[in-house]
C-alpha positions in Angstrom: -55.0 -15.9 1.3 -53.2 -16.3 -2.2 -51.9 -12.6 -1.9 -50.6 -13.7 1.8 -48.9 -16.6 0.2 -47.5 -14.5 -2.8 -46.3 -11.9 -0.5 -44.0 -14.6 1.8 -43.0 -16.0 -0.9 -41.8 -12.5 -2.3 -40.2 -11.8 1.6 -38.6 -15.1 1.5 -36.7 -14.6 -1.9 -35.9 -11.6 -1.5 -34.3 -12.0 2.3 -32.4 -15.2 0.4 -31.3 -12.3 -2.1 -29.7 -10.4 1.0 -28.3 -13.5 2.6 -26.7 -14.2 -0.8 -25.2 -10.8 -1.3 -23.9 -10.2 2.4 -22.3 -14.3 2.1 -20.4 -12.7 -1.0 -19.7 -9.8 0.4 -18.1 -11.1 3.4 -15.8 -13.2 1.2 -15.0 -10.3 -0.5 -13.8 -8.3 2.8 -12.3 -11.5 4.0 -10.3 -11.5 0.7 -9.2 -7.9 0.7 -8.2 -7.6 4.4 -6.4 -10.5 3.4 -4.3 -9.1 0.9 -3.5 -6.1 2.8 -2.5 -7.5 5.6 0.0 -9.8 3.8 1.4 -6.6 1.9 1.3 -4.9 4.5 3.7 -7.5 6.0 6.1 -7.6 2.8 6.7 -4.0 3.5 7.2 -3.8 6.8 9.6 -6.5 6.3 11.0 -4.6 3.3 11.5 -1.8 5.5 13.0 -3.9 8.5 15.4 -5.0 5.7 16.7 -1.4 4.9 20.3 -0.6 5.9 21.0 2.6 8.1 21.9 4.9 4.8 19.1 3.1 3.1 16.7 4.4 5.7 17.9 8.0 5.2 18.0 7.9 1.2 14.0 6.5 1.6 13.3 9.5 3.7 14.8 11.8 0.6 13.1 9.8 -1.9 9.5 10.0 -0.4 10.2 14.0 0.0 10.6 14.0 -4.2 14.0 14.2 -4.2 16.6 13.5 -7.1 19.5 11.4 -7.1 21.4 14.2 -7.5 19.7 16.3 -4.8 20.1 13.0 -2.7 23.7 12.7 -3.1 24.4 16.3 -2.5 22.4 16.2 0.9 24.5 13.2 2.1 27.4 13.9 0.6 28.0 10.4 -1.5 28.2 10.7 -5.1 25.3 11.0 -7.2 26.0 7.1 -8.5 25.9 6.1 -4.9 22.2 7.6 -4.2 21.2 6.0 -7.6 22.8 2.6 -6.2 20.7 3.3 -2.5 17.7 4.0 -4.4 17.6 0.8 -7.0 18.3 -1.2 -3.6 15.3 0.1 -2.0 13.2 0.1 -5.2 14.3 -3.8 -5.1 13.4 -4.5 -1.3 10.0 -2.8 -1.2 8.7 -4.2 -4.5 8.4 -0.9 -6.5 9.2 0.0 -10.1 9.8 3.5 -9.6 9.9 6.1 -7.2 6.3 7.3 -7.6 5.6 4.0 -6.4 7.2 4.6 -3.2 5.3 7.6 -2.6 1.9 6.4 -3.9 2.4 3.5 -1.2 3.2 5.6 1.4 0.6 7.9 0.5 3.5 10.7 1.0 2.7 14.1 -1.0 6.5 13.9 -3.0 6.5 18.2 -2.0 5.8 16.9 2.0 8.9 17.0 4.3 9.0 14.0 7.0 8.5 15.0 10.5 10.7 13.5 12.9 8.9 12.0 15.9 
């Protein structure tokens, strides 16, 4: 009978360990789908705030491209691309452009498909 009662005892802790854990753990998730969702929000606002050109410099900038490479495939000065790209840097919250490509999760060597 004692061994019964240890043994509940035992169960009941240790389902009150589980409870515990999942109760945390479901604060955690809460927390990080949170966060997402409100960056996810910021950028897709960034990106709703990007200006035709903008749009096309981006699409250069997540391929890898230079400023210079930029420029010469639109034809606008290489000052002009770096101008674009500090402007979108700026409205999407990023420090560089590896941060726009790690965000993205775009390979900087992959080409963008047009859909």
């Amino acid at each position: 009978m004692l061994r019964q009662t240890e043994e509940r005892k035992l169960e009941h802790e240790f389902l009150e360990a589980i409870a515990r854990t999942m109760q945390a753990l479901d604060e955690h998730v809460n927390h990080y789908v949170a966060r997402r969702l409100a960056e996810s929000n910021i950028q897709t606002a960034a990106a709703l705030q990007l200006s035709p050109r903008e749009r096309e410099v981006f699409a250069l900038v997540v391929q890898g491209l230079t400023n210079k490479e930029i420029a010469a495939q639109l034809g606008i000065s290489e000052s002009t691309a770096k101008f674009h790209v500090s402007a979108i840097l700026k409205k999407c919250g990023a420090r560089s452009r590896l941060d726009v490509v790690r965000e993205h999760k775009i390979p900087p060597a992959l080409e963008l498909v047009a859909s």
